[in-house]
C-alpha positions as a printed NumPy array, in Angstrom:
array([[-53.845,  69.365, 208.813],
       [-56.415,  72.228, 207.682],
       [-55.282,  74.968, 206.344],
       [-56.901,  78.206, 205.043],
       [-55.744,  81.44 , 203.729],
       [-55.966,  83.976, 206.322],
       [-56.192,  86.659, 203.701],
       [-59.665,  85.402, 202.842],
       [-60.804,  85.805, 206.64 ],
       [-61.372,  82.406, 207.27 ],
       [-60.447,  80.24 , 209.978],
       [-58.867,  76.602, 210.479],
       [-60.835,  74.013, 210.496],
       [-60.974,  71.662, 213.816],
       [-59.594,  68.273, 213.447],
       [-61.975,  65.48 , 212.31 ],
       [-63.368,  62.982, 214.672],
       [-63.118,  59.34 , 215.167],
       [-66.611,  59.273, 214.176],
       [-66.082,  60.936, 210.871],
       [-62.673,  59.689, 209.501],
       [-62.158,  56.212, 211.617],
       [-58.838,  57.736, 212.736],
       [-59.09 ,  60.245, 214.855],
       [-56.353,  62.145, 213.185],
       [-56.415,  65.436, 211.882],
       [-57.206,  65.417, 208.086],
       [-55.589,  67.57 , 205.723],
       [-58.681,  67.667, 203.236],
       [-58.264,  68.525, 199.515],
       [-60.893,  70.767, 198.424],
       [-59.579,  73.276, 201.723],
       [-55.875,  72.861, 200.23 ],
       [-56.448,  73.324, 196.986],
       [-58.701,  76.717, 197.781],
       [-55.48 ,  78.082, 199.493],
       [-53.844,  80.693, 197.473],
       [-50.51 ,  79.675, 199.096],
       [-50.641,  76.197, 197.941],
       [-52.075,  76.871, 194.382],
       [-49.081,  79.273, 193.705],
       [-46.195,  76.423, 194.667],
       [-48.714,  74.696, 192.142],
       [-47.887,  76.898, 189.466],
       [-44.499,  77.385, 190.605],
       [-43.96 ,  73.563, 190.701],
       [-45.471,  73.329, 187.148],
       [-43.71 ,  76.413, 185.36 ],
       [-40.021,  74.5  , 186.662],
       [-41.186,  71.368, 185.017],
       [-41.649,  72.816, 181.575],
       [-38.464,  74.383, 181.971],
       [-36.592,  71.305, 182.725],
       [-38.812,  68.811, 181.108],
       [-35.981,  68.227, 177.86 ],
       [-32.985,  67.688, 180.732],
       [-35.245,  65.302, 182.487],
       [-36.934,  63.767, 179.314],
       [-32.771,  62.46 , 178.533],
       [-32.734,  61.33 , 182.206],
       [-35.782,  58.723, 181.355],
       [-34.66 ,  58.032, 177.959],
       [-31.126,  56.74 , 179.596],
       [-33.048,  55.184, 182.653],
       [-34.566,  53.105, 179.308],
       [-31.454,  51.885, 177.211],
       [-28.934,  51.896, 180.056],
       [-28.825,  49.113, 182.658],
       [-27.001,  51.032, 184.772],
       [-29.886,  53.417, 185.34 ],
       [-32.788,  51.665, 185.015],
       [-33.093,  51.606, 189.126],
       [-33.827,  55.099, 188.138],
       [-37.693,  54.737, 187.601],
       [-38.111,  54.016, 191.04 ],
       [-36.007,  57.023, 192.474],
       [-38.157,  59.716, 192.32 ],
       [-41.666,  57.145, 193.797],
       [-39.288,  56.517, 196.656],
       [-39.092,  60.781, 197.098],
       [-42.963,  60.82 , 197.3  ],
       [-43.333,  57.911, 199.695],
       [-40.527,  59.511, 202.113],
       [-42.22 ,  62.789, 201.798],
       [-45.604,  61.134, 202.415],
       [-44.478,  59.26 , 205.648],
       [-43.181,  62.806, 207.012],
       [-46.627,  64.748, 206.196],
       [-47.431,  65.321, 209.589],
       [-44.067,  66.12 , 211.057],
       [-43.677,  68.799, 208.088],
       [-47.415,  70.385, 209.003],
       [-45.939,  70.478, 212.508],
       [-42.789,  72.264, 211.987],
       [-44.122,  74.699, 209.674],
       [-43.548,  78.366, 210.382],
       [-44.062,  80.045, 207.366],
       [-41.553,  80.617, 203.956],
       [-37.75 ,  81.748, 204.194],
       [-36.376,  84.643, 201.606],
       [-33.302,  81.922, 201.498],
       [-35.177,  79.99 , 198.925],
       [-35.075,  82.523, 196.565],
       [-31.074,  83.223, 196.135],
       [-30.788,  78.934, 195.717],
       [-33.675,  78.876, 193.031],
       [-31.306,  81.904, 191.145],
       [-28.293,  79.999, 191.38 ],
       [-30.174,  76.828, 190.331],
       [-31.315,  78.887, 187.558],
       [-27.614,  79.978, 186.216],
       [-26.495,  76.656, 186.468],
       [-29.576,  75.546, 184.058],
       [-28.32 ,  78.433, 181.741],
       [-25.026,  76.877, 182.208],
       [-25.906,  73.437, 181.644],
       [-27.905,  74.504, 177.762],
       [-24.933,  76.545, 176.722],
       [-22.24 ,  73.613, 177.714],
       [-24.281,  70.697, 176.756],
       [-23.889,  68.81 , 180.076],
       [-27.213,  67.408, 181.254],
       [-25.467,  66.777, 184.432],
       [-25.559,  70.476, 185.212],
       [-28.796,  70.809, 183.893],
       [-30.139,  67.285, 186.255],
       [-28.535,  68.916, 189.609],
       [-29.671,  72.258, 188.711],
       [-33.222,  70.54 , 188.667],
       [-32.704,  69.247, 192.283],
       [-31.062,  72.553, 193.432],
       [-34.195,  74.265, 191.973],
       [-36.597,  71.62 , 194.068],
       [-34.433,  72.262, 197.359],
       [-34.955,  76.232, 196.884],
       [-38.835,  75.876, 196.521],
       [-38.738,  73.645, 199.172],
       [-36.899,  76.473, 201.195],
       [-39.522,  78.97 , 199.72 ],
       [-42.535,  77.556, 200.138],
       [-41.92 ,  75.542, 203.651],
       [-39.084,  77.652, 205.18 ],
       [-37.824,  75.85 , 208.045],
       [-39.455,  72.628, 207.584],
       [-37.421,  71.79 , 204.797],
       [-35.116,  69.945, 207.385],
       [-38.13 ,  67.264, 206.817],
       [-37.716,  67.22 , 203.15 ],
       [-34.086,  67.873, 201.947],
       [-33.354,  63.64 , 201.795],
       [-36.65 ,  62.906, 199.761],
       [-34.676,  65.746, 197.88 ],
       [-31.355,  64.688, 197.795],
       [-31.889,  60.969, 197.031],
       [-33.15 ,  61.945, 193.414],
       [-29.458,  62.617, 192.825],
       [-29.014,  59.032, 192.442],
       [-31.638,  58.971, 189.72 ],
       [-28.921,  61.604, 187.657],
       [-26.887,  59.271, 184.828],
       [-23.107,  60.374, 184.804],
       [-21.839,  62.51 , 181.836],
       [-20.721,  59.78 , 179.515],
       [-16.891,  61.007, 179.613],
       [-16.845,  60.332, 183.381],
       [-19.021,  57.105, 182.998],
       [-16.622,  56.012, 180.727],
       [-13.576,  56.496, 182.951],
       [-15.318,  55.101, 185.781],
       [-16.342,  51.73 , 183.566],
       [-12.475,  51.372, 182.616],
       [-11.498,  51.6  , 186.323],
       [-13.963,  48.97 , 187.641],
       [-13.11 ,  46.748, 184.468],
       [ -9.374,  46.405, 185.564],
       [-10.112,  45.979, 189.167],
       [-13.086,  43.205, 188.73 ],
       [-10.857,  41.467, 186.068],
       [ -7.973,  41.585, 188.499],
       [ -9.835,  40.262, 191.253],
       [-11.708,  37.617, 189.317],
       [ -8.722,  36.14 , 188.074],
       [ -7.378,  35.435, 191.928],
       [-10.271,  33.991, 192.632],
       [-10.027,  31.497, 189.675],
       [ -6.565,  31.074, 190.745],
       [ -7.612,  29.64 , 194.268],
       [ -9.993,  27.074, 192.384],
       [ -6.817,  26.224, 190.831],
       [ -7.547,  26.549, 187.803],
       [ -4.315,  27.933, 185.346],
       [ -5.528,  31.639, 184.137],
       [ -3.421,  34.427, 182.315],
       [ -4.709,  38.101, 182.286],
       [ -3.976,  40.331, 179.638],
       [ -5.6  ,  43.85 , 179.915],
       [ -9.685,  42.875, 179.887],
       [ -8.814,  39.492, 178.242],
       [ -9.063,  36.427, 180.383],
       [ -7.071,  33.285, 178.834],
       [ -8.238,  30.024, 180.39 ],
       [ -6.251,  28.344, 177.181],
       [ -8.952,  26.795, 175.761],
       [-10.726,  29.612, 175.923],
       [-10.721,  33.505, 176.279],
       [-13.42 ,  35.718, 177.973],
       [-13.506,  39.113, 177.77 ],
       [-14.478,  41.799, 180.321],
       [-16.281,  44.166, 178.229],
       [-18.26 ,  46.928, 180.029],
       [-21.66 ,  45.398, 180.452],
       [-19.748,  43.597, 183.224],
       [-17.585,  46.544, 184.708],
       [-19.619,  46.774, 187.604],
       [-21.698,  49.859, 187.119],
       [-24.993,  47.907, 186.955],
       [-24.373,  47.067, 190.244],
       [-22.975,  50.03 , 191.25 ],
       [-25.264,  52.901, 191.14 ],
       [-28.275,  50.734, 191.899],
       [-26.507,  49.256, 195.384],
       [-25.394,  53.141, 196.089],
       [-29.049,  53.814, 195.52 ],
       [-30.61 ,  51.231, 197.726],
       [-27.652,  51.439, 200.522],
       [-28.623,  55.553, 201.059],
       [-31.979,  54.379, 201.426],
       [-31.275,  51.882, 203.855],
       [-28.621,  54.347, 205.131],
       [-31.867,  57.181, 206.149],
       [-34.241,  54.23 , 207.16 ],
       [-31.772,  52.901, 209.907],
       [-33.011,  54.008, 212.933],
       [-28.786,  54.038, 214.685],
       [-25.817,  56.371, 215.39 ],
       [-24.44 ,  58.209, 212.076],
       [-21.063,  55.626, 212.056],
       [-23.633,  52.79 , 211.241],
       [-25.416,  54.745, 208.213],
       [-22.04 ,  56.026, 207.324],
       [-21.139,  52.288, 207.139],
       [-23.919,  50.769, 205.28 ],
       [-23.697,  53.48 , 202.743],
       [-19.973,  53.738, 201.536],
       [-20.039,  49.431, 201.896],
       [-21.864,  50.136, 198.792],
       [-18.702,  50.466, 196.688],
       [-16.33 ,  47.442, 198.102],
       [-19.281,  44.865, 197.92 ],
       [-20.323,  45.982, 194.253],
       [-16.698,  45.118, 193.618],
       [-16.127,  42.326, 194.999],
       [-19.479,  40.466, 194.05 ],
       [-18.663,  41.627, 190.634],
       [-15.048,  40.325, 190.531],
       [-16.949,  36.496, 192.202],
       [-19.623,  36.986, 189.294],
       [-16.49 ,  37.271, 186.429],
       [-14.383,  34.248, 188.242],
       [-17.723,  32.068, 188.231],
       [-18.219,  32.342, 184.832],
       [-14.864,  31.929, 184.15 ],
       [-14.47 ,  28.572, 186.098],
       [-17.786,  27.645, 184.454],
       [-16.5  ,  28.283, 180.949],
       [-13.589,  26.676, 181.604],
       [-15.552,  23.3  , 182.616],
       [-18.378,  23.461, 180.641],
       [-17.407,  25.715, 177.293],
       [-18.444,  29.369, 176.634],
       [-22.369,  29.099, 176.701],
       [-21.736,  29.321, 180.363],
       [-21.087,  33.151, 179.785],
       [-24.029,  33.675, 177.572],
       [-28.14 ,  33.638, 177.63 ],
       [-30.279,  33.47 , 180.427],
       [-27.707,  31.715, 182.336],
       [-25.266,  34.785, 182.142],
       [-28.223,  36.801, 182.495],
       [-29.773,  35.115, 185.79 ],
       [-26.057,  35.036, 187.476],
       [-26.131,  38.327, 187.254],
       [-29.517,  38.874, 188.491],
       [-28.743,  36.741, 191.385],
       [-25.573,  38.664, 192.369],
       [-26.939,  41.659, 192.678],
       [-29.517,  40.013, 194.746],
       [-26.876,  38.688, 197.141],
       [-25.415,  41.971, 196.958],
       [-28.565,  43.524, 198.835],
       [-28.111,  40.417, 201.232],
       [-25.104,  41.415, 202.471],
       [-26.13 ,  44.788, 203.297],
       [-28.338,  43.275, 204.795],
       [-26.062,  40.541, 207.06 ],
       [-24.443,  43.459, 207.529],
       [-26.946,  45.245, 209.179],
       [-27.788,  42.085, 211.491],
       [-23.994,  42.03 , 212.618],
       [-23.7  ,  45.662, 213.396],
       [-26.905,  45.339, 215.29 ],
       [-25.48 ,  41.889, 217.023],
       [-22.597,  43.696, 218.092],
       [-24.21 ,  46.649, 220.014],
       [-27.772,  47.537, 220.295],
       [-28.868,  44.126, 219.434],
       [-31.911,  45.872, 217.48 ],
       [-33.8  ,  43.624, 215.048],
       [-34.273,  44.165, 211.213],
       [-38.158,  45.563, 211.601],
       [-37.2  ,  48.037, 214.614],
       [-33.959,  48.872, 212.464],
       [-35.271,  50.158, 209.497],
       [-38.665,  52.911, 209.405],
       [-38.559,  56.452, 208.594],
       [-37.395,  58.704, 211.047],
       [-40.981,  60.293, 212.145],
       [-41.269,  62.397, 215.593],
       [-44.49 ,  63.803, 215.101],
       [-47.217,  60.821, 214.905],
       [-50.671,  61.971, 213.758],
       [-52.466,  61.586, 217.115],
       [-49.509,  63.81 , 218.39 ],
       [-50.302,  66.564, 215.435],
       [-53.948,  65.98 , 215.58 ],
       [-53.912,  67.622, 219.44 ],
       [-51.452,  70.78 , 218.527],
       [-51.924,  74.028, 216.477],
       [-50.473,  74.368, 213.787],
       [-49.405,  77.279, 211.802],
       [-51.802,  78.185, 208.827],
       [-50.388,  78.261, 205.203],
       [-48.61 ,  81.027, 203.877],
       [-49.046,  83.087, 200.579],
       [-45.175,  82.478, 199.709],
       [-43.755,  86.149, 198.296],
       [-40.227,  83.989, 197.409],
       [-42.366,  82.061, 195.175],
       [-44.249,  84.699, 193.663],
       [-40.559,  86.374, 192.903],
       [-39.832,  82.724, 191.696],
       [-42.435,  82.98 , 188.823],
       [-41.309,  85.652, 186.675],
       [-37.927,  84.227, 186.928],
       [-39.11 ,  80.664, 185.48 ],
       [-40.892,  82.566, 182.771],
       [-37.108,  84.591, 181.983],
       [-35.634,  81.421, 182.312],
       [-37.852,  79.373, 179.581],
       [-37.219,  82.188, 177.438],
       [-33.303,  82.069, 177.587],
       [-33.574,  78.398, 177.233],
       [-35.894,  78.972, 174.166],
       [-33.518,  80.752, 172.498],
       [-30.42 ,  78.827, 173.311],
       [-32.507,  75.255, 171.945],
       [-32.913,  77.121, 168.848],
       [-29.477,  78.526, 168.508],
       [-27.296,  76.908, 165.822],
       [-23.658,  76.517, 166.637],
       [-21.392,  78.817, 164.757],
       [-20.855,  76.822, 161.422],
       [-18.914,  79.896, 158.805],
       [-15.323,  78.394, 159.743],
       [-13.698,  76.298, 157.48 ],
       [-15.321,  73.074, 156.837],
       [-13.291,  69.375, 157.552],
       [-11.656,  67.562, 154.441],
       [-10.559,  64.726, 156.021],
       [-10.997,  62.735, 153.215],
       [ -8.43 ,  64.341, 151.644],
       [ -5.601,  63.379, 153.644],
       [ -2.582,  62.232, 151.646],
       [ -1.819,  58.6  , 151.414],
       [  1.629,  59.26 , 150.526],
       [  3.836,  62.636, 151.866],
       [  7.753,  63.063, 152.619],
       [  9.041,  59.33 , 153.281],
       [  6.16 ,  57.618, 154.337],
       [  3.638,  55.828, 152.47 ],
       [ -0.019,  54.688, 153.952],
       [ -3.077,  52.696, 152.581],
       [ -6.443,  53.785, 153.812],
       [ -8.408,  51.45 , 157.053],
       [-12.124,  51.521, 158.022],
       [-14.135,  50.719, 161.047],
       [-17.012,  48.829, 161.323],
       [-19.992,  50.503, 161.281],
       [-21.721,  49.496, 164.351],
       [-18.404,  50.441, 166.022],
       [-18.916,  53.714, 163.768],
       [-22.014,  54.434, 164.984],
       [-21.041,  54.003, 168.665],
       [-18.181,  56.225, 168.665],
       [-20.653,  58.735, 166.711],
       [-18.197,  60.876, 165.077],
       [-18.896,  63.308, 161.942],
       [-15.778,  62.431, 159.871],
       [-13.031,  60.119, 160.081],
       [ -9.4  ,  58.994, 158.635],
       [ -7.702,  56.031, 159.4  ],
       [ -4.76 ,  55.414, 157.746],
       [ -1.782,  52.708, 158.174],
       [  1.64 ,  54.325, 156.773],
       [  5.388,  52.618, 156.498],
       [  8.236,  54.73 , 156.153],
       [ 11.236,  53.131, 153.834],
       [ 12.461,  51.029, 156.183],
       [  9.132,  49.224, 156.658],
       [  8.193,  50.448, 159.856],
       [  4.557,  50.907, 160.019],
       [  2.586,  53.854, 162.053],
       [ -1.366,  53.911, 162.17 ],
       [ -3.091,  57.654, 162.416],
       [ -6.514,  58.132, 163.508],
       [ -8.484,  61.457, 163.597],
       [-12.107,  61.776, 164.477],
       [-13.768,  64.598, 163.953],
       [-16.773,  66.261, 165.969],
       [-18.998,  68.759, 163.988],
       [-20.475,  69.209, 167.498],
       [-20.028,  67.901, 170.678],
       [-23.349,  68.8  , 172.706],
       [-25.101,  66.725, 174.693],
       [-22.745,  63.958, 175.715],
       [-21.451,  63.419, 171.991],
       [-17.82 ,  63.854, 171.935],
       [-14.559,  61.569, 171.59 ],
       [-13.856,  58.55 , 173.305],
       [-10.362,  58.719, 175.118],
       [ -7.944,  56.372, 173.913],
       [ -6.855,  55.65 , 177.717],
       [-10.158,  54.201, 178.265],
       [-10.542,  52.136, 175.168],
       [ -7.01 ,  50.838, 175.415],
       [ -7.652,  48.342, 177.78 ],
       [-10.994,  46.907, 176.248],
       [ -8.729,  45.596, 173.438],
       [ -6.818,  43.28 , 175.338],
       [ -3.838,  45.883, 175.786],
       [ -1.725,  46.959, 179.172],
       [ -1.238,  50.395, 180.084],
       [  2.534,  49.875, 180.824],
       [  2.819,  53.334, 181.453],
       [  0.911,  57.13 , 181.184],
       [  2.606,  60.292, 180.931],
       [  1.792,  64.019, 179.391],
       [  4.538,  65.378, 177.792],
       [  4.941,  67.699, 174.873],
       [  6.293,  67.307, 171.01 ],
       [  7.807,  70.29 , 169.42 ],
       [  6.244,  72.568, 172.538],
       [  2.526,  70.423, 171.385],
       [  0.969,  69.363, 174.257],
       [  0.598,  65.42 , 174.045],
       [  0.01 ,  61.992, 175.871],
       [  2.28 ,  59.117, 175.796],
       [  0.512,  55.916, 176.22 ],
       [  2.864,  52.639, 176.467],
       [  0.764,  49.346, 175.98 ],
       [  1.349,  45.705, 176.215],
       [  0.11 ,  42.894, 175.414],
       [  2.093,  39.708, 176.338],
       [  5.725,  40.429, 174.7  ],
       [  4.463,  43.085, 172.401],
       [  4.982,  47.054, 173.131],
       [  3.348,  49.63 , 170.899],
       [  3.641,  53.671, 171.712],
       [  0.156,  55.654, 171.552],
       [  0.278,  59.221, 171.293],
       [ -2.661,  61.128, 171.464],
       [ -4.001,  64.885, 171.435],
       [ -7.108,  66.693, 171.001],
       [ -7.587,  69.35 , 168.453],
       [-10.393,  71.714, 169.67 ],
       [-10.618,  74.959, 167.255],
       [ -7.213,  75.129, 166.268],
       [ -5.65 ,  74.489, 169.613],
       [ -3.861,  70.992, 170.732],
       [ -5.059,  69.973, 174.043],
       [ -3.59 ,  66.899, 176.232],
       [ -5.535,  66.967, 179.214],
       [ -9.119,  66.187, 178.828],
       [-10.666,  67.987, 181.909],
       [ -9.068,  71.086, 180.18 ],
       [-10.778,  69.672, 176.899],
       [-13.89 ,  70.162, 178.696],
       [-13.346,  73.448, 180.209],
       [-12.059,  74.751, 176.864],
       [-15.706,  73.318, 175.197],
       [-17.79 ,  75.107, 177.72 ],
       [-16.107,  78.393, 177.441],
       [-16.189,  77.934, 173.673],
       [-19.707,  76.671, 173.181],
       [-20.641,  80.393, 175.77 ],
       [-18.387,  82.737, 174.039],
       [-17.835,  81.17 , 170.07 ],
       [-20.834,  79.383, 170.103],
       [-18.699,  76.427, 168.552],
       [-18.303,  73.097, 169.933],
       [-16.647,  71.059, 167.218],
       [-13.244,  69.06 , 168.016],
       [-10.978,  66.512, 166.713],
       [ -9.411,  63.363, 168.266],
       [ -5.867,  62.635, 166.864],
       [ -4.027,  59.277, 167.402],
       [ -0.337,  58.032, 166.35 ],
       [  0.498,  54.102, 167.571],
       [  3.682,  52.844, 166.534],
       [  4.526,  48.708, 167.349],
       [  8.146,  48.174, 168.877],
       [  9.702,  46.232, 166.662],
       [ 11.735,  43.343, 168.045],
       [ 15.263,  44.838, 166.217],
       [ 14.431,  48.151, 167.83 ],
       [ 14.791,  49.866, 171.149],
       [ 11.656,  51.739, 172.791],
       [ 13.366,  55.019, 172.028],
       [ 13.744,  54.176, 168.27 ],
       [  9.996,  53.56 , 168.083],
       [  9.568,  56.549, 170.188],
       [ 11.373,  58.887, 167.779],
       [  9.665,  57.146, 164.761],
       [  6.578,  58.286, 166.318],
       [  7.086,  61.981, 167.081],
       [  8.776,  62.487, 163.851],
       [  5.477,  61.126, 162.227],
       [  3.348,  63.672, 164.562],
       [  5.496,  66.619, 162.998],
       [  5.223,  65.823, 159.307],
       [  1.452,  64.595, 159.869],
       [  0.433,  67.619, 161.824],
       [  1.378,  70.355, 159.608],
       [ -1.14 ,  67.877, 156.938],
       [ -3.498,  67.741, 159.334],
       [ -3.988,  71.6  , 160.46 ],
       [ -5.182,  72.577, 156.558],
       [ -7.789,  70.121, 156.937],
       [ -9.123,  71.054, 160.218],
       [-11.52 ,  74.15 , 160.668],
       [ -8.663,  76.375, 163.055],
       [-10.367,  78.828, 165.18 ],
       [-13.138,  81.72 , 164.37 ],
       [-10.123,  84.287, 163.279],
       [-10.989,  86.431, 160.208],
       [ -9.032,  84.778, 157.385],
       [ -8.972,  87.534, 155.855],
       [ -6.11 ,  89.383, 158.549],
       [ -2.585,  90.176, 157.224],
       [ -0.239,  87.484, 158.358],
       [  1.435,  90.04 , 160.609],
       [ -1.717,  90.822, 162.524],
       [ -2.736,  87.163, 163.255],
       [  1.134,  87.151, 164.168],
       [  0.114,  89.687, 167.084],
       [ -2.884,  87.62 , 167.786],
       [ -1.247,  84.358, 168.9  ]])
């Protein structure tokens, strides 16, 4: 494909013979494309939105590095480039000039960015980056962006999850692949007792820790399966098939991969579920995983159309380039969208500017956490730590953990972690999803309120032994329960108070085997009353004036 700029009076170039190029295609040659003022400005367009994004997608590559479960995501964006290579010819064809409808997607792509900075969510500020791609696409190639919107699209599945939602998501698929890998031990036969992520062969005990949820298998088999989904050249059932089998087959080959190791262990000792042994099985599974997408392919294809694997997969390309090289084609525009687009980037890296060198709102009341009273009313507590690798993990800026007894001996643990800021991912870890990785059942879940105080109710188990977790958060002087409300709250926060800081707040009570659930129950919201009104002089409220009259804040609330 030649193309010149009209503006400049010249004219396209005719396509290159056999006897010049050994193809006897139409060439599109570099020094003609690059002299195209068209082209050069999606240049500087292109480069102007990579500066803008380039911290958001700087953490995208620095959690493709430390995180497994992302590491598929070095390959993403080559796979892009070789889709959008393959379709060079059918995009040169289609081309009728830019679309104005670029420009309203690259705003909103913009606001989301804006978003993204002042929420601390790099998920907003990953998506925006592929929204922003779509709208140039839509600005600089118009309609023949129907050719490019999957080489698009598929660098979704290069985005990591917010770690909140990763978090939930590793809890679920731990429960499920324990489940499931304890039936299949049980058809070998072998005697096997679950307990939350804990699997007791009686000898010996394996846990199910999140390295071996699933998600390594997940996201990269969800990756690989839309791929294979746009390669397969069948009806939109099939794709629809091969793509969402992604999530059943991660599951299941996970939930084999635990019960192997398990009946391994159980013959052989635990240094069958460490090493390069653990590390290979795991290597292999996900390569059988691929193979049955794969088989699955072949049996689809054995059942109707009877295609083979080589005429199955290829990208879908309707214009060859013999078929291009004997048609006009329309020449390159100068794209006005884009040239709208630039002075919007350049706004845009200036609001970003400024918000990266914003500092959050830090004149309220500082923490004194350490000052939390050992001993107040009836009960009595001595002081616990955490470890401080675990410390570091759960990254908090302050902490209390204290275990208290009341006078008849009946113990209560509180936890509070505090958050001087919870940008960027950093924030607290939800007991629901930790619960589980400690060996402990959740019996039951419910939200329910304590003196008006929005809480939730956790019951656990763990063989014969109950224990009630409550849990809250504390964000700027306002209990929260639910933790998509949490998150809501943080974003509007972080816009309007330019404060992100929060508090986790936990109260566990054992049921003791002389009591009834609703003694330990009581025990445990009468601790939350006399511990909160502690707690609240300790923790920065929200950004009132302390110096209003009582009466006014009064009006306030």
């Amino acid at each position: 494909m030649d193309l010149k700029d009209k503006a400049a009076g010249t004219e396209k170039v005719a396509a290159s013979t056999p006897e010049n190029n050994g193809s006897g295609n139409k060439q599109l040659e570099i020094k003609q494309l690059l002299g195209n003022r068209g082209f050069l400005l999606f240049l500087v367009t292109l480069g102007l939105s990579f500066w803008l994004y380039w911290d958001g997608l700087a953490e995208a590559v620095l959690r493709w590095e430390l995180q497994e479960e992302y590491s598929h995501g070095y390959l993403i964006p080559l796979v892009s480039l070789f889709i959008l290579w393959e379709k060079r010819f059918q995009i040169a064809a289609s081309y009728q000039g830019y679309s104005w409808w670029g420009l309203p997607i690259i705003v909103l792509a913009l606001i989301i960015l804006l978003i993204g900075e002042v929420s601390a969510l790099y998920m907003l500020i990953h998506y925006s980056f592929i929204l922003l791609l779509f709208g140039l696409s839509l600005a600089f190639l118009g309609s023949a962006t129907r050719f490019t919107w999957v080489a698009i699209a598929l660098l979704g599945f290069a985005v990591p999850l917010p770690y909140f939602i990763e978090v939930i998501l590793t809890s679920k698929l731990q429960l499920i692949s324990s489940q499931l890998g304890v039936e299949i031990i049980r058809l070998c036969r072998i005697p096997v007792f679950l307990s939350g992520n804990i699997i007791d062969l009686g000898n010996y005990q394996l846990q199910v820790v999140e390295a071996c949820s699933g998600l390594r298998y997940l996201f990269p088999l969800m990756s690989l399966g839309f791929i294979g989904a746009y390669l397969y050249q069948a009806s939109f059932w099939k794709r629809a098939v091969l793509f969402l089998s992604t999530v059943p087959i991660t599951i299941f080959m996970n939930s084999l991969r635990i019960a192997i190791t398990g009946i391994l262990v159980d013959n052989w000792g635990t240094e069958m579920a460490e090493g390069f042994l653990h590390d290979f099985e795991g290597w292999l599974i996900f390569m059988a995983c691929g193979g049955l997408l794969l088989l699955e392919v072949l049996l689809m294809e054995l059942l109707t159309t009877r295609l083979s694997v080589r005429q199955a997969f290829a990208v879908p390309v309707s214009v060859s380039a013999e078929q291009y090289s004997s048609q006009d084609s329309t020449p390159l525009q100068f794209s006005k969208p884009l040239a709208v687009t630039i002075p919007l980037l350049l706004v845009a890296l200036a609001g970003v500017g400024s918000l990266d060198n914003r500092e959050e709102d830090t004149t309220f009341k500082k923490t004194e956490l350490i000052s939390f009273p050992l001993n107040f009313d009836q009960w009595f507590g001595v002081e616990d730590r955490i470890e401080a690798d675990v410390a570091k993990k759960l990254g908090f800026t302050e902490y209390v953990m204290i275990n208290y007894q009341n006078q008849q001996h009946r113990p209560v643990n509180f936890y509070v972690a505090y958050y001087a800021s919870q940008r960027k991912g950093v924030s607290p870890h939800s007991p629901k999803v930790c619960i589980p990785g400690g060996g402990w059942e959740i019996a039951k879940f419910s939200r329910t309120k304590v003196d008006e105080m929005p809480v939730n109710r956790v019951l656990i188990r763990k063989g014969t032994q109950d224990q009630i977790v409550y849990y809250w958060f504390e964000e700027r002087g306002t209990p929260i329960a639910n933790e998509y409300l949490k998150k809501w709250m943080l974003f509007k926060d972080a816009l309007f108070l330019n404060r992100t800081d929060g508090s986790l707040v936990r109260v566990t009570t054992p049921v003791m085997s002389d009591e009834t659930l609703e003694d330990a129950d009581l025990r445990a919201q009468e601790f939350i009353r006399i511990s909160r009104n502690q707690l609240i002089q300790l923790l920065p409220a929200s950004n009132l004036p302390e110096s209003l009259p009582a009466e006014s804040l009064e009006g306030i609330k």
